[in-house]
DONU-471198 format. One record per residue (C-alpha): residue number from 1; residue in one letter; x, y, z. Coordinates in nm, 2 decimals. Layout:
<nodes>
<node><k>NUM</k><r>A</r><px>X</px><py>Y</py><pz>Z</pz></node>
...
</nodes>
This chain:
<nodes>
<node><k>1</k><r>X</r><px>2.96</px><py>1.15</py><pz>0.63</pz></node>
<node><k>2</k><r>X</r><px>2.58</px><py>1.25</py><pz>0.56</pz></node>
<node><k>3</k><r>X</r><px>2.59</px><py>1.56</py><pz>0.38</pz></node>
<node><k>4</k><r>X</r><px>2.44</px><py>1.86</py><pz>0.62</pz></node>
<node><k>5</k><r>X</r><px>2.19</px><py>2.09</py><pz>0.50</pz></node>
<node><k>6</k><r>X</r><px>2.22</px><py>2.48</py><pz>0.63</pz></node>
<node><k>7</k><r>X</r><px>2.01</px><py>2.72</py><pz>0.69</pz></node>
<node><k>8</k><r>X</r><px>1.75</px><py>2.79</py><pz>0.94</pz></node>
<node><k>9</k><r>X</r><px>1.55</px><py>2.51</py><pz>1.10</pz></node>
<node><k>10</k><r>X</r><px>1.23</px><py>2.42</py><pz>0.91</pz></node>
<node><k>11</k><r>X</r><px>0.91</px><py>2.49</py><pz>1.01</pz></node>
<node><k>12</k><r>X</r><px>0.71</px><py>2.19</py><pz>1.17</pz></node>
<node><k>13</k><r>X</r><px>0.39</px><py>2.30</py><pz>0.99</pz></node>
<node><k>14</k><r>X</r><px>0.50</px><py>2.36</py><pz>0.70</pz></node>
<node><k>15</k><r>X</r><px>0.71</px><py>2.03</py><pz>0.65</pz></node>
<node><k>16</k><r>X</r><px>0.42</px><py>1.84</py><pz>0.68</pz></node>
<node><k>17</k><r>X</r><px>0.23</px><py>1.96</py><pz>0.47</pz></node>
<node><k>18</k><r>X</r><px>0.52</px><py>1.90</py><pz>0.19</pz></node>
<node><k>19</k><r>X</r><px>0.61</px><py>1.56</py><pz>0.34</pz></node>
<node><k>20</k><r>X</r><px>0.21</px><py>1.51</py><pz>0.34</pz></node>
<node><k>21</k><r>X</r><px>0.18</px><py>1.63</py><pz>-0.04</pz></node>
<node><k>22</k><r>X</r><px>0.52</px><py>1.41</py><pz>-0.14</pz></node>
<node><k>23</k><r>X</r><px>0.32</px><py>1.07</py><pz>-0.06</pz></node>
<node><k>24</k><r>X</r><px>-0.03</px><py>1.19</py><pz>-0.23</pz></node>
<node><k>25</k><r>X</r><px>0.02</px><py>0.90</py><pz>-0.41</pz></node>
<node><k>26</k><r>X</r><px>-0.04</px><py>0.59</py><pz>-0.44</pz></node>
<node><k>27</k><r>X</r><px>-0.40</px><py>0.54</py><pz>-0.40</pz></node>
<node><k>28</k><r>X</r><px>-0.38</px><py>0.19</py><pz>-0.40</pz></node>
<node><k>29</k><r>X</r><px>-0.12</px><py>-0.09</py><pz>-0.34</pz></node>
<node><k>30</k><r>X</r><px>-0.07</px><py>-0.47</py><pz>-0.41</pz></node>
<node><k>31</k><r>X</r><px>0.21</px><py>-0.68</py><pz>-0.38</pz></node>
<node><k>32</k><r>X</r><px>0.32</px><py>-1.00</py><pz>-0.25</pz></node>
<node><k>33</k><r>X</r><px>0.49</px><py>-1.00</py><pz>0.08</pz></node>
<node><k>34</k><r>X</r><px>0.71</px><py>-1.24</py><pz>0.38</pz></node>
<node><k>35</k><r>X</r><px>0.65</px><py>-1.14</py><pz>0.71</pz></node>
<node><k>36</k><r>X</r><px>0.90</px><py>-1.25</py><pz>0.98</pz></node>
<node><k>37</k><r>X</r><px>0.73</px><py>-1.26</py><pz>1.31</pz></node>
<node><k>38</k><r>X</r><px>0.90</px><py>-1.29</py><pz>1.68</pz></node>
<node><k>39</k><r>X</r><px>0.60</px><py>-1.25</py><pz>1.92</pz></node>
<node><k>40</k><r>X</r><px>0.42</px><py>-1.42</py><pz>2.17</pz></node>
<node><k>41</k><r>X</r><px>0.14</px><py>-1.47</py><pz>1.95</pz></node>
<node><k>42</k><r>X</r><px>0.13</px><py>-1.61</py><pz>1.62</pz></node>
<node><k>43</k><r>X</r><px>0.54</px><py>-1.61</py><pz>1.57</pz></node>
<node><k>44</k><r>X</r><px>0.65</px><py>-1.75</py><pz>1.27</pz></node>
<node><k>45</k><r>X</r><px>0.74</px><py>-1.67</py><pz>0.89</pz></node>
<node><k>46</k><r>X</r><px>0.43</px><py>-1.59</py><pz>0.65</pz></node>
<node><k>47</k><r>X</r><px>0.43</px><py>-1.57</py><pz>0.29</pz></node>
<node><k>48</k><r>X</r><px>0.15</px><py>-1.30</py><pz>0.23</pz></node>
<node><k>49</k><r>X</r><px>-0.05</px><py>-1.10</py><pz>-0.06</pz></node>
<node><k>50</k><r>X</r><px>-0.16</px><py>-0.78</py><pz>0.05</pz></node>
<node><k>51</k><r>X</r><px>-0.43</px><py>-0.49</py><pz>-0.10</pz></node>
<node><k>52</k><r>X</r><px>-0.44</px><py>-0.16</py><pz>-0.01</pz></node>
<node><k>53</k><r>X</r><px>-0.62</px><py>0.11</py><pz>-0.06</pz></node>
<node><k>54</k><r>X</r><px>-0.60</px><py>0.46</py><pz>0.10</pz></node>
<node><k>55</k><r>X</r><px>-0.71</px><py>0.56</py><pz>0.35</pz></node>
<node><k>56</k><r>X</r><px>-0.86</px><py>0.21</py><pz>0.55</pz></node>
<node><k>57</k><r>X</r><px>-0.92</px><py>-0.07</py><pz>0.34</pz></node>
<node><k>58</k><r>X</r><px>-0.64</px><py>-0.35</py><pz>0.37</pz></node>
<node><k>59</k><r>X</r><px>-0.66</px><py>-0.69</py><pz>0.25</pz></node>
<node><k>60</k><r>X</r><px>-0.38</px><py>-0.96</py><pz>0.39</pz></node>
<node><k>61</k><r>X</r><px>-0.40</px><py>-1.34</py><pz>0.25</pz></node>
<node><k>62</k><r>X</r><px>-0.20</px><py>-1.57</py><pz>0.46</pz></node>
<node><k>63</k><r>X</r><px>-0.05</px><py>-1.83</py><pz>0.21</pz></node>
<node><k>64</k><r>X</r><px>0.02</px><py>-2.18</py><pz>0.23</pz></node>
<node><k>65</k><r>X</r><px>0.37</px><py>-2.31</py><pz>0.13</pz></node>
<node><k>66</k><r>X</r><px>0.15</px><py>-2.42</py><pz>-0.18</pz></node>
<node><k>67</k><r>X</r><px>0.06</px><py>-2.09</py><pz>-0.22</pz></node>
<node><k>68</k><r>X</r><px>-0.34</px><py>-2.19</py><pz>-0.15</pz></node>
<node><k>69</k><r>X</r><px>-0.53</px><py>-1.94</py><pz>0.10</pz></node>
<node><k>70</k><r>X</r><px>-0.49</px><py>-2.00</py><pz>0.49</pz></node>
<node><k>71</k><r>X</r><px>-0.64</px><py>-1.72</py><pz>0.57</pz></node>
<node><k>72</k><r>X</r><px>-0.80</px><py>-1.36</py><pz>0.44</pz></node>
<node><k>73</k><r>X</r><px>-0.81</px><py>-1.06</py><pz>0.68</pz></node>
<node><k>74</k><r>X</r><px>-1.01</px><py>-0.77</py><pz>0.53</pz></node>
<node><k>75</k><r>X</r><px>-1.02</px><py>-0.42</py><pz>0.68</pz></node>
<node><k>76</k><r>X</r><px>-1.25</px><py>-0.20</py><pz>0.52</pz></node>
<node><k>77</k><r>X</r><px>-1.49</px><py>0.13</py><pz>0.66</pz></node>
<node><k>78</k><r>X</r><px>-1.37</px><py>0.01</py><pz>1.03</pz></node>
<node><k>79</k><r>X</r><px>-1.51</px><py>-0.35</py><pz>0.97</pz></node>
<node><k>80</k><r>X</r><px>-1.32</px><py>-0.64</py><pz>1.00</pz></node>
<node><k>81</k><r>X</r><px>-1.34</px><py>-0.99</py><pz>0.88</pz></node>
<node><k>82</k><r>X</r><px>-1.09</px><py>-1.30</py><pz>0.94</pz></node>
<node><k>83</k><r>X</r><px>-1.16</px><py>-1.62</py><pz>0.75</pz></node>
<node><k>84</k><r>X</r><px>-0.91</px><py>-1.86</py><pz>0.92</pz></node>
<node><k>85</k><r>X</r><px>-0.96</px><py>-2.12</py><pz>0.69</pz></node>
<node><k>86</k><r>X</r><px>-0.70</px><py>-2.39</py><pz>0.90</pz></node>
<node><k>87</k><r>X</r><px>-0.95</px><py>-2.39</py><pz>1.19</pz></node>
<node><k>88</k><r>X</r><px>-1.29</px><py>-2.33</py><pz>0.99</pz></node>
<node><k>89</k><r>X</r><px>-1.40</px><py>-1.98</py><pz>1.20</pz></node>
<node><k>90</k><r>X</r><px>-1.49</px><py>-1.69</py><pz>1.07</pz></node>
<node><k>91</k><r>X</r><px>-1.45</px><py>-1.35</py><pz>1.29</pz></node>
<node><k>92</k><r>X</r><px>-1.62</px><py>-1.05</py><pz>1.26</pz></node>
<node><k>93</k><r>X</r><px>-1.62</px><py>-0.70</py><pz>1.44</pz></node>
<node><k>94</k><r>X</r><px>-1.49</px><py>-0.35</py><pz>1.41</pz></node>
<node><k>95</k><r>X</r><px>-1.08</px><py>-0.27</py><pz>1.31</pz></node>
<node><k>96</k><r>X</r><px>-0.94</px><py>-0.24</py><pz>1.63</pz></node>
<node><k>97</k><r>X</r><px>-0.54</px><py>-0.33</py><pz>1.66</pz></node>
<node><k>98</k><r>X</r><px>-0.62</px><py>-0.64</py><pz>1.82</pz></node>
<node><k>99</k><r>X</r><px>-0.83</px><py>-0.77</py><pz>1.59</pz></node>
<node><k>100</k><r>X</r><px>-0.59</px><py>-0.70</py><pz>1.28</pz></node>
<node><k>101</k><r>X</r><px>-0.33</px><py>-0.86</py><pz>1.50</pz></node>
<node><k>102</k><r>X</r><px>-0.50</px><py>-1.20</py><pz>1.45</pz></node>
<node><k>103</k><r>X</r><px>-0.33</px><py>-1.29</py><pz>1.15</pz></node>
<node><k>104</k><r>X</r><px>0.00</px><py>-1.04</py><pz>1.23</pz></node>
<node><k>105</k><r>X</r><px>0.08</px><py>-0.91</py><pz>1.56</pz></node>
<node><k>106</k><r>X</r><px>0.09</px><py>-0.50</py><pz>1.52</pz></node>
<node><k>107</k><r>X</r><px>-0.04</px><py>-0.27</py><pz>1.76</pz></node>
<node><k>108</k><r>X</r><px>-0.16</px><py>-0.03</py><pz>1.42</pz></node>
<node><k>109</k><r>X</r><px>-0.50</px><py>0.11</py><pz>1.36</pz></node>
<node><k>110</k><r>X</r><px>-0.61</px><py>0.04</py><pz>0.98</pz></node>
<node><k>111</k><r>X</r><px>-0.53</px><py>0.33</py><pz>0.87</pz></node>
<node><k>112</k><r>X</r><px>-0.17</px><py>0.34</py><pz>1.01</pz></node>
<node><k>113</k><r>X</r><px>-0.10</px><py>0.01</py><pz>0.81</pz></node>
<node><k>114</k><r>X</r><px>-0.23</px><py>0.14</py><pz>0.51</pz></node>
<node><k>115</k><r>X</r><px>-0.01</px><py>0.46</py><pz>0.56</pz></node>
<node><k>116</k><r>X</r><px>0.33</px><py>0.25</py><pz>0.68</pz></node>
<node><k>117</k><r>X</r><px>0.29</px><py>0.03</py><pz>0.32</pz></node>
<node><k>118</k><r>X</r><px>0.21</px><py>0.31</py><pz>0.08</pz></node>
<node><k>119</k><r>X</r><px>0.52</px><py>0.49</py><pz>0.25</pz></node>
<node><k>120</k><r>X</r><px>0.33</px><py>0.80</py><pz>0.40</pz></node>
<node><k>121</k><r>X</r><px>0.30</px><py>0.94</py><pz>0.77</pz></node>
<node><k>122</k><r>X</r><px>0.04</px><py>0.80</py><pz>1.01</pz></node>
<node><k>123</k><r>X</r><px>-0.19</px><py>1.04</py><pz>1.07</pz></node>
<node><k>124</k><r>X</r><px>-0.19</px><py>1.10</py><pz>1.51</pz></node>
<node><k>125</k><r>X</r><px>-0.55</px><py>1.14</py><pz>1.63</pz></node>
<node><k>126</k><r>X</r><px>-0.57</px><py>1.49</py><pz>1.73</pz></node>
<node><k>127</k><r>X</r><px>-0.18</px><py>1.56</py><pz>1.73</pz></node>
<node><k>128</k><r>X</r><px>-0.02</px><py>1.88</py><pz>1.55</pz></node>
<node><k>129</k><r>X</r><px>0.28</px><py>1.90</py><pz>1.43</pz></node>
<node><k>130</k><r>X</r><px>0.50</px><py>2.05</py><pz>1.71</pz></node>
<node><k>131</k><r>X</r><px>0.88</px><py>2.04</py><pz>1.63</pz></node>
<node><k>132</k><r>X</r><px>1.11</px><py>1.99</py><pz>1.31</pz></node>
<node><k>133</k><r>X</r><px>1.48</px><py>2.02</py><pz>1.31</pz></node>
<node><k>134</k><r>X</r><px>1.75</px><py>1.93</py><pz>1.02</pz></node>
<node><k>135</k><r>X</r><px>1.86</px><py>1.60</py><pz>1.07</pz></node>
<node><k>136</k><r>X</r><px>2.21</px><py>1.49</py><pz>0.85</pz></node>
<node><k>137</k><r>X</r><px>2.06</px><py>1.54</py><pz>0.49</pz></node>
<node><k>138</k><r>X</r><px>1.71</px><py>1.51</py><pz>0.64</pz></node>
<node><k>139</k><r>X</r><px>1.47</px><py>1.58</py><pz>0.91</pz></node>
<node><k>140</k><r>X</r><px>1.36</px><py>1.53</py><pz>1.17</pz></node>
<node><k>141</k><r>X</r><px>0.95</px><py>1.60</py><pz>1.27</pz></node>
<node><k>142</k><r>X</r><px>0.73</px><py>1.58</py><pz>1.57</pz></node>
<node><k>143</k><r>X</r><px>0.40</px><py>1.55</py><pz>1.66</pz></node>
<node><k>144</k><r>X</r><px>0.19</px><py>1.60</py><pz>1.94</pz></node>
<node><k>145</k><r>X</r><px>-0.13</px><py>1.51</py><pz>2.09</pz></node>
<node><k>146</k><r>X</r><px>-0.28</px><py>1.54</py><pz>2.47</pz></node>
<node><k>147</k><r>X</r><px>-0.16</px><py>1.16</py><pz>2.48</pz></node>
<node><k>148</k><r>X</r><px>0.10</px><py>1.06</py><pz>2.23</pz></node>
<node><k>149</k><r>X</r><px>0.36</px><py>1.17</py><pz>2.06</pz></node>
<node><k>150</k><r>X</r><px>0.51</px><py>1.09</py><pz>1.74</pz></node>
<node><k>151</k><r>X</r><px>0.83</px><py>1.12</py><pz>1.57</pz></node>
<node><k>152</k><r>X</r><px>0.91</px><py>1.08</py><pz>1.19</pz></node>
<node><k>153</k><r>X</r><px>1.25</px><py>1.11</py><pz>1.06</pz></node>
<node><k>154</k><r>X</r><px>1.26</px><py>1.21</py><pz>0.66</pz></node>
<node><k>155</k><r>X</r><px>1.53</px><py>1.19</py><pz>0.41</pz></node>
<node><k>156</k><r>X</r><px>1.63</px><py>1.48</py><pz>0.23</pz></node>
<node><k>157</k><r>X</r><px>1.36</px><py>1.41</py><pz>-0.10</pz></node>
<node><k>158</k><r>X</r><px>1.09</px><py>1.35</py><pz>0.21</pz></node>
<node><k>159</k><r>X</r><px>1.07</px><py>0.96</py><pz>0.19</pz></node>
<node><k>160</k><r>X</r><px>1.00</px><py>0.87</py><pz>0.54</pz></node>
<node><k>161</k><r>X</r><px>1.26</px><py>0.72</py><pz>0.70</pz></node>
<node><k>162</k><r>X</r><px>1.11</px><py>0.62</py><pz>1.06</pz></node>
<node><k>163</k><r>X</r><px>0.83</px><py>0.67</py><pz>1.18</pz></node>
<node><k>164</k><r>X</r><px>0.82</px><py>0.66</py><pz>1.62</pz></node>
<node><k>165</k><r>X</r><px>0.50</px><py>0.62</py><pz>1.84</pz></node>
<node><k>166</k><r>X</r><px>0.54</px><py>0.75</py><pz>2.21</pz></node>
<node><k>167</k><r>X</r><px>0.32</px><py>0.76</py><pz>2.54</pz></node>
<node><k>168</k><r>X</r><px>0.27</px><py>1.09</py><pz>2.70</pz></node>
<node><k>169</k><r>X</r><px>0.57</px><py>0.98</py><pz>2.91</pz></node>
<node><k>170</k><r>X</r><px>0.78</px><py>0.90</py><pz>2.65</pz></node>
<node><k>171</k><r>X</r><px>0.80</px><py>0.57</py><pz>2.65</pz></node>
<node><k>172</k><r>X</r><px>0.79</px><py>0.39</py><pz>2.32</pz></node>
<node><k>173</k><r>X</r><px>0.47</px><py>0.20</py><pz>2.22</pz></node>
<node><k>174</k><r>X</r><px>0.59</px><py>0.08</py><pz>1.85</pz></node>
<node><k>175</k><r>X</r><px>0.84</px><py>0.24</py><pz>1.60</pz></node>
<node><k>176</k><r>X</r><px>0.86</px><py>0.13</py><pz>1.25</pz></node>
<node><k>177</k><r>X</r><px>1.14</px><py>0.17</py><pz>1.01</pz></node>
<node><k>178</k><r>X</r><px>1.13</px><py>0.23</py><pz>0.62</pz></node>
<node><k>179</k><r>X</r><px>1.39</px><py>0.13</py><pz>0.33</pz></node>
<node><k>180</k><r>X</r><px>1.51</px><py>0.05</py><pz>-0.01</pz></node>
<node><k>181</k><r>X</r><px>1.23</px><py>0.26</py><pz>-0.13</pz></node>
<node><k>182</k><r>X</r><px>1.12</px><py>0.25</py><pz>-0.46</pz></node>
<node><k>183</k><r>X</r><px>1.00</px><py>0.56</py><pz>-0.67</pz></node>
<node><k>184</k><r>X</r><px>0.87</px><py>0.38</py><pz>-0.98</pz></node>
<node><k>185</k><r>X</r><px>0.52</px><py>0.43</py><pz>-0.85</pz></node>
<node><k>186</k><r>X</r><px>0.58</px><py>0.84</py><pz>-0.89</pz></node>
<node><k>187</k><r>X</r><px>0.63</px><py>0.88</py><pz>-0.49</pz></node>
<node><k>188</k><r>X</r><px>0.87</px><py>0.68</py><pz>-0.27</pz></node>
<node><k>189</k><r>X</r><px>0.76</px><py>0.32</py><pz>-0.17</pz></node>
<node><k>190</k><r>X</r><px>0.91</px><py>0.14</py><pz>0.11</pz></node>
<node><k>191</k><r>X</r><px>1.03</px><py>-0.25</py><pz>0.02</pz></node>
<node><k>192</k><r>X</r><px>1.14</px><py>-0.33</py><pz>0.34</pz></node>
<node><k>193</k><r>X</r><px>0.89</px><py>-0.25</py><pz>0.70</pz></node>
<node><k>194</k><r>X</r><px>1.12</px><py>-0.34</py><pz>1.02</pz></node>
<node><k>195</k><r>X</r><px>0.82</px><py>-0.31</py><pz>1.32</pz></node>
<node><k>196</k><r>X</r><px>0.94</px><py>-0.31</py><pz>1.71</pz></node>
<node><k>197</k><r>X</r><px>0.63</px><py>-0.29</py><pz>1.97</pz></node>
<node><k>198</k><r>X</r><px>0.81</px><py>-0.33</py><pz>2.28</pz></node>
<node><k>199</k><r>X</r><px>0.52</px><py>-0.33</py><pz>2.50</pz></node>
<node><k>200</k><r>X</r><px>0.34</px><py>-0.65</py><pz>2.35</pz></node>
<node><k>201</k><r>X</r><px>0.76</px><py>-0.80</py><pz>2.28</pz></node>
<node><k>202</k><r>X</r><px>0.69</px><py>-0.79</py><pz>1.93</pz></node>
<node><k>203</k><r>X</r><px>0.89</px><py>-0.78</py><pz>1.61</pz></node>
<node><k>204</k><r>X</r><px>0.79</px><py>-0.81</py><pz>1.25</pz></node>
<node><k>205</k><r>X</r><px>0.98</px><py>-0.73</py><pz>0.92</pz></node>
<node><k>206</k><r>X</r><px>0.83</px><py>-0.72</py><pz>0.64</pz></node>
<node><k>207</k><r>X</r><px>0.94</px><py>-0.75</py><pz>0.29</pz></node>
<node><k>208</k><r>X</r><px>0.74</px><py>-0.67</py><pz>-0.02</pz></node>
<node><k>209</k><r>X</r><px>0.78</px><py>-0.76</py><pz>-0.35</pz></node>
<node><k>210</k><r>X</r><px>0.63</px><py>-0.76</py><pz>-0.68</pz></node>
<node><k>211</k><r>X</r><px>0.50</px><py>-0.40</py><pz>-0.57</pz></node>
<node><k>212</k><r>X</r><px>0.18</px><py>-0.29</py><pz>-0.83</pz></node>
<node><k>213</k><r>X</r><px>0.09</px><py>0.08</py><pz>-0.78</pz></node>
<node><k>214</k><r>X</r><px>-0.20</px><py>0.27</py><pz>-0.86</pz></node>
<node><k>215</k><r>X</r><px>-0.38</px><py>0.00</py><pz>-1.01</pz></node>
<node><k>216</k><r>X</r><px>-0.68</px><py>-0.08</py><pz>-0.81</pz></node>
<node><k>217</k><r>X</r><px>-0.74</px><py>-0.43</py><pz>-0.65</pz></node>
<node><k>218</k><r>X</r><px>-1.00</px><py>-0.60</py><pz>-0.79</pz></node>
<node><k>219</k><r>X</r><px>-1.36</px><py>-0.55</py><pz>-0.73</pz></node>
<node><k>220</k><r>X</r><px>-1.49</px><py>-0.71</py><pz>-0.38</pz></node>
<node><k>221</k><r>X</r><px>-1.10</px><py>-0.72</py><pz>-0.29</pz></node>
<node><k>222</k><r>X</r><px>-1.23</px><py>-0.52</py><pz>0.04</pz></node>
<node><k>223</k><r>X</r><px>-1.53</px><py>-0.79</py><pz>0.11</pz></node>
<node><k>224</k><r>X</r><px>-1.56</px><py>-1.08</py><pz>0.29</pz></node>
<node><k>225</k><r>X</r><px>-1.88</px><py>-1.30</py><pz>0.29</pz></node>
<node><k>226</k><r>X</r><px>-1.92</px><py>-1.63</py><pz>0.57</pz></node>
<node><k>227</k><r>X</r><px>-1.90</px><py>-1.93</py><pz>0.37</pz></node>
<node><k>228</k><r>X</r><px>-2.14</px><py>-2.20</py><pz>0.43</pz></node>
<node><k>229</k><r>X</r><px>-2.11</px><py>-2.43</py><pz>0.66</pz></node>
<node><k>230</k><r>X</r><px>-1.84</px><py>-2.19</py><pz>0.91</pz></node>
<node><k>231</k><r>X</r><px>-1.86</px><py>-2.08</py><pz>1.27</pz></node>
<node><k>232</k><r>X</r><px>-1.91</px><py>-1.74</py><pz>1.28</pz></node>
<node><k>233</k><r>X</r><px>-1.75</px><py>-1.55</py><pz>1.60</pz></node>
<node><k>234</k><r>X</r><px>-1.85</px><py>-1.19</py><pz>1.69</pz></node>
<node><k>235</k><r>X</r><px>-1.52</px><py>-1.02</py><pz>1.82</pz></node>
<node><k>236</k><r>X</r><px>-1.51</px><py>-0.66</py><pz>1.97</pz></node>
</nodes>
């Protein structure tokens, strides 16, 4: 039986600032990474390397079963870039979700994958936090905005547990589960992403490993040049 904390219910405000200040760190994040993708779009299993670093900039290398490049994805200052290297194009345009979903299907922004992988909460564009109750050992915390809703489920040392994404009628737009943290890195790390996006049927875990913290990628991780010779397509 999970253990039950007492007392009074928590304040919503005031939990997320302290969930908020429990995940300060890491600044940056590599690792390498499978990806396990059921989708309508680019299903499949990946075998990935992946650079972050807070709060938007996200490399993802798609990996042969070699281990050679199939393709880069770089998010960086709201830019994107794709090399696909297996069908010699290279796309360009801003960081929407659809555009990161080339490589891997997700209906996040940049900044909510950067957030998910370091193990902190999404920020929700112009959302407060409205409600927090004590949930078994944890808690429980929402968040509003005039549109969305979002609901984040903490343990009881603040690792986020889950973190839900709702329409203003409550239906669920994506929800992404967190586990077998790791706290080497001086806050808790998830290894283990389980994503579920209903509305687009998808379904991606993802499993990191090899997890370096707070070392910074290397220079020009977060660039992405047109190599000679490649179409160039303009996305929006």
């Amino acid at each position: 039986m999970p253990q039950i904390v007492q007392g009074p219910p928590p304040d919503p405000g005031a939990l997320y600032i302290e969930a908020k200040k429990a995940h300060g760190v890491p600044e940056t994040l590599s690792c390498d990474a499978k990806a396990f993708v059921e989708a309508p779009e680019n299903a499949g299993r990946y075998a990935l390397h992946v650079s972050v670093k807070r709060p938007v900039s996200i490399r993802i290398e798609a990996l042969t079963p070699m281990g050679d490049p199939a393709a880069v994805l770089v998010a960086d200052q709201g830019r994107f870039a794709l090399l696909d290297l297996r069908n010699n194009v290279f796309y360009r345009g801003p960081a929407t979700p659809e555009n990161l979903s080339r490589l891997i299907p997700a209906p996040l922004r940049d900044e909510e994958l950067v957030a998910l992988i370091t193990g902190d909460i999404p920020e929700l564009p112009g959302g407060r936090p409205d409600t927090a109750a004590r949930d078994g050992d944890g808690y429980r915390l929402s968040m509003v905005s005039p549109r969305l809703r979002q609901e984040v489920m903490l343990g009881g040392d603040l690792r986020v547990v889950q973190v839900r994404r709702l329409d203003a009628a409550g239906a669920l737009l994506w929800s992404v589960g967190l586990d077998e943290h790791d706290d080497s890195s001086g806050a808790q790390v998830p290894r283990l992403l389980r994503l579920l996006a209903p509305p687009g049927k998808i379904k991606v875990d993802l499993r990191l490993r090899n997890v370096i913290a707070r070392k910074p990628p290397p220079s020009g991780a977060f660039l992405l040049g047109v190599p000679p010779g490649m179409k160039v397509e303009e996305v929006q």
